[in-house]
N, C-alpha and C positions, 0 to 999 in steps of 0.2 A: 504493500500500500504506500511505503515511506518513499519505493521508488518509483512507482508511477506519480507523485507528487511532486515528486525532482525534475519528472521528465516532462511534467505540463508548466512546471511554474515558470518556465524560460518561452513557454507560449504565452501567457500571461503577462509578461513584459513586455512582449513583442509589441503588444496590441497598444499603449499608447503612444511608443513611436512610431506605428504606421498610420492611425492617425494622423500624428502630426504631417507627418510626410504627405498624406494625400490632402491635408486641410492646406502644408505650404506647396502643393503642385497647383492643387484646382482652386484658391484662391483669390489669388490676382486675377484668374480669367473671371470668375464670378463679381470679383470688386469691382471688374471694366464696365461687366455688362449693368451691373448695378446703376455706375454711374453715367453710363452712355446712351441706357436705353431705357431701363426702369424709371428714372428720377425726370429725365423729360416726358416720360407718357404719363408719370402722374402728375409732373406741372401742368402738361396739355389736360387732361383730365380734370383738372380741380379751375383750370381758365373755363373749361366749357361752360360750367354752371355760376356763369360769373354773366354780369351785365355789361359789363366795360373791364377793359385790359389792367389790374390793380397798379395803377399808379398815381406816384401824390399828384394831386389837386383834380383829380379826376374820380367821380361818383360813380359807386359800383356798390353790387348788391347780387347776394344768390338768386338765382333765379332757373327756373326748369327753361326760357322760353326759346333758347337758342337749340334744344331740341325740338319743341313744339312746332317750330318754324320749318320744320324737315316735315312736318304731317300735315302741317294746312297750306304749305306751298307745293304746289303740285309741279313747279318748275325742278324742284330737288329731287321729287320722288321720277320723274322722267329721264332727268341726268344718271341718277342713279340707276337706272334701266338699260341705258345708254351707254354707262363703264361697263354696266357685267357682260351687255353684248359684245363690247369691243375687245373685255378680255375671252371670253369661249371663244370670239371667230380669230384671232392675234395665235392664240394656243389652240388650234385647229390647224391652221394656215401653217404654225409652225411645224406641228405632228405630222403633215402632210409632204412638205417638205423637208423636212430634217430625218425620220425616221429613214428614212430610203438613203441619205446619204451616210446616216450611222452604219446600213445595213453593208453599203458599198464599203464602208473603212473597217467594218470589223472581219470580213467574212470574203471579199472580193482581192481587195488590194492589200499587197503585201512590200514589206522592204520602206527604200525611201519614198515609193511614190506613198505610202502612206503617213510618213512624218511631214512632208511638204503639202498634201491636203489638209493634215491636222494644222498646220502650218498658217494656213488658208481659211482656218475656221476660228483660230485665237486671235490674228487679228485685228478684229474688229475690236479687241479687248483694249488694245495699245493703243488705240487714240481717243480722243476725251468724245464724249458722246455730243457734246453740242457742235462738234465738227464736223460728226458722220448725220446729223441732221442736217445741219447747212450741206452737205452734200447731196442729197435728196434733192433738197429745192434745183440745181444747177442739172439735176437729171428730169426731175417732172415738172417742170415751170413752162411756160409757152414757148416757144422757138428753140427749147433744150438739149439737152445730148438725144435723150429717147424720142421728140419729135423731130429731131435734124435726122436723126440715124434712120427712125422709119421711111422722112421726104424722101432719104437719099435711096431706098430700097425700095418705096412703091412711090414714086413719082405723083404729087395732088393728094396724097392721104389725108392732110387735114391736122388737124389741131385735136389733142385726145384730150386737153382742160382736166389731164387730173390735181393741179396743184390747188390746193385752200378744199378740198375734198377728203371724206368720210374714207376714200378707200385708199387715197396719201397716207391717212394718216393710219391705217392698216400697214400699208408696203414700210415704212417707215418703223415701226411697230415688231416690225417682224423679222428687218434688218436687224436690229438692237437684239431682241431676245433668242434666235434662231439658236446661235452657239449652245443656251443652253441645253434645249431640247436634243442635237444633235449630240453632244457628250454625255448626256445623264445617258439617252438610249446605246450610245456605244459601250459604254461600260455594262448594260445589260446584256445584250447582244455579244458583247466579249466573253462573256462566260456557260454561252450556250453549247455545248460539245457538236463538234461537224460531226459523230458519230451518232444521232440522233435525225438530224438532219437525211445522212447520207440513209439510214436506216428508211425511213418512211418513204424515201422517193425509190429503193430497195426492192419495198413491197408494194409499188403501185400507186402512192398518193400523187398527186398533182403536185404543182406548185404554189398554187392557191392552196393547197387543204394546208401542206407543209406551212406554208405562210399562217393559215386563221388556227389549226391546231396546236402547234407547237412553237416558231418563233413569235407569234405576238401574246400568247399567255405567258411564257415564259421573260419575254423582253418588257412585260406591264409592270415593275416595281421603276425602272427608268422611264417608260410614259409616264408613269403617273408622277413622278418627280421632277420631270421635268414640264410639266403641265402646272404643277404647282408653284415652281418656279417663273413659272411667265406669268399666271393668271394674277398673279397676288399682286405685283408692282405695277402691272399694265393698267387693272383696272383707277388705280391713283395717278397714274403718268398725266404729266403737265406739259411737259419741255415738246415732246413730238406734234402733240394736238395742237400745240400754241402754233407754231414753227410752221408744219406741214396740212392743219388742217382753217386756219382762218376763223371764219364765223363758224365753217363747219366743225370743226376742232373744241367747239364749246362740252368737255365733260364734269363729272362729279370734281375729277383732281382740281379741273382748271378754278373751278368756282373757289376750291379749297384755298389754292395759290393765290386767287386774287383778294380773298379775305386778311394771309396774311403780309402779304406787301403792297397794296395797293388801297385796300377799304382800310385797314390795319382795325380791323375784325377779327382779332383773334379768338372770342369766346365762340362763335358763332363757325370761325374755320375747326376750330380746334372739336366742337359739337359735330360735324358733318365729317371729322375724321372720324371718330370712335362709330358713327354712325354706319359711315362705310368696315368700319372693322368688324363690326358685331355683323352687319352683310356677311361679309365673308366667314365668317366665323360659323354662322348658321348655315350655310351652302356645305362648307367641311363635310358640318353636323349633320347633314343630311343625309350628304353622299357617303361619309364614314363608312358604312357598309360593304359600298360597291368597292371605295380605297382601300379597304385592308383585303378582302377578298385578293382583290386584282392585286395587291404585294405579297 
């Protein structure tokens, strides 16, 4: 008894210096988030229910009404109609596109032609985003590269007017997030065994069945990651709708932005965030189900 007591009690010590060690590893990263992300969502939080922005000489007082105002204005509740379409069809458009190219770099191409498309798909990371939107505008603005390039290949074609447009501000939209869709799904797709693959097409399945039975069940924890990835930020984006879409460009974010620099509405921006967050947040809640399934 005396020596199994010998032999646990150096277990027993163990345990408040790994403690320590796992309190001094995780931390710092927990104080960042603390301070970077916690402590401003509860100053925005606690400005919502405020009447005016708390500064001296200025009259403020709690108040519900900076939400109320999201339910008897029916301009908010339409905007807000208007982010979540933009984010489903942005993260559709992306799915549509980028899966196919994940499938060509996981499974098709091999060697350097595959570091230099990956090459090709990062970036867009390396230059600041308000550059890759001014660049949009000098491709779809009237007499642009894409309607010079068309005159030049069908002679009279015309003017395509997509610039200050709803579907600007899609292409635009979808430049920005694309990368991520295409890497979450390559990393799924990466781990699929070709012995599975080569197996079903073996025994007679098509390339469709091979496609709907086995590489997209299997490759759904990266859709859906990367679906989540676009939908979350798209539906708030300000900078592409401002930029690329004009009058058309009017969404939930842009209202949000202009409450905090320009109305300098902060109670009322800061209400119509959490607004859109608890959105999102119930949409998850919904889908919950089909997302864990599908991972």
């Amino acid at each position: 008894m005396a020596v199994s007591d010998t032999k646990r009690s150096p277990t027993r010590r163990r345990q408040p210096s790994n403690a320590k060690s796992i309190l001094g590893l995780t931390g710092p990263a927990y104080l960042w988030l603390i301070v970077t992300i916690l402590l401003p969502l509860a100053a925005m939080f606690y400005f919502s229910f405020l009447s005016d922005v708390p500064l001296p000489g200025r009259d403020w007082q709690v108040t519900l009404s900076n939400y109320a105002a999201f339910f008897q204005e029916d301009f908010y509740r339409t905007l807000m109609l208007r982010s979540l379409r933009l984010g489903f069809e942005v993260a559709l458009w992306c799915f549509l596109i980028g899966f196919p190219c994940a499938y060509v770099l996981a499974k098709t191409i091999k060697g350097r032609w595959r570091e230099a498309l990956f090459l090709m798909v990062i970036i867009p990371f390396w230059s600041n985003a308000l550059i890759r939107v001014f660049s949009w505008t000098m491709v779809l603005r009237g007499n642009g590269i894409l309607e010079s390039l068309l005159d030049w290949l069908i002679p009279g074609f015309g003017s395509l007017r997509l610039m200050f447009t709803y579907e600007a501000v899609v292409i635009g939209l979808v430049h920005s997030y694309l990368p991520y869709m295409i890497l979450t799904c390559y990393i799924s797709l990466s781990t699929i065994d070709d012995d599975l693959i080569d197996a079903a097409r073996s025994m007679g399945a098509s390339r469709l069945t091979v496609l709907r039975r086995i590489i997209l069940p299997l490759s759904m924890p990266g859709i859906v990651a990367g679906a989540v990835l676009i939908f979350v930020p798209v539906i708030g984006s300000f900078m592409e709708p401002r930029i690329l879409g004009g009058r058309e460009g009017t969404f939930l974010g842009t209202v949000i932005e202009d409450q905090f620099t320009s109305v300098f509405n902060w109670p009322l921006g800061a209400a119509l965030s959490f607004i859109l967050l608890a959105c999102v947040l119930i949409i998850f809640a919904i889908f919950q189900p089909i997302l864990r399934r599908a991972s």
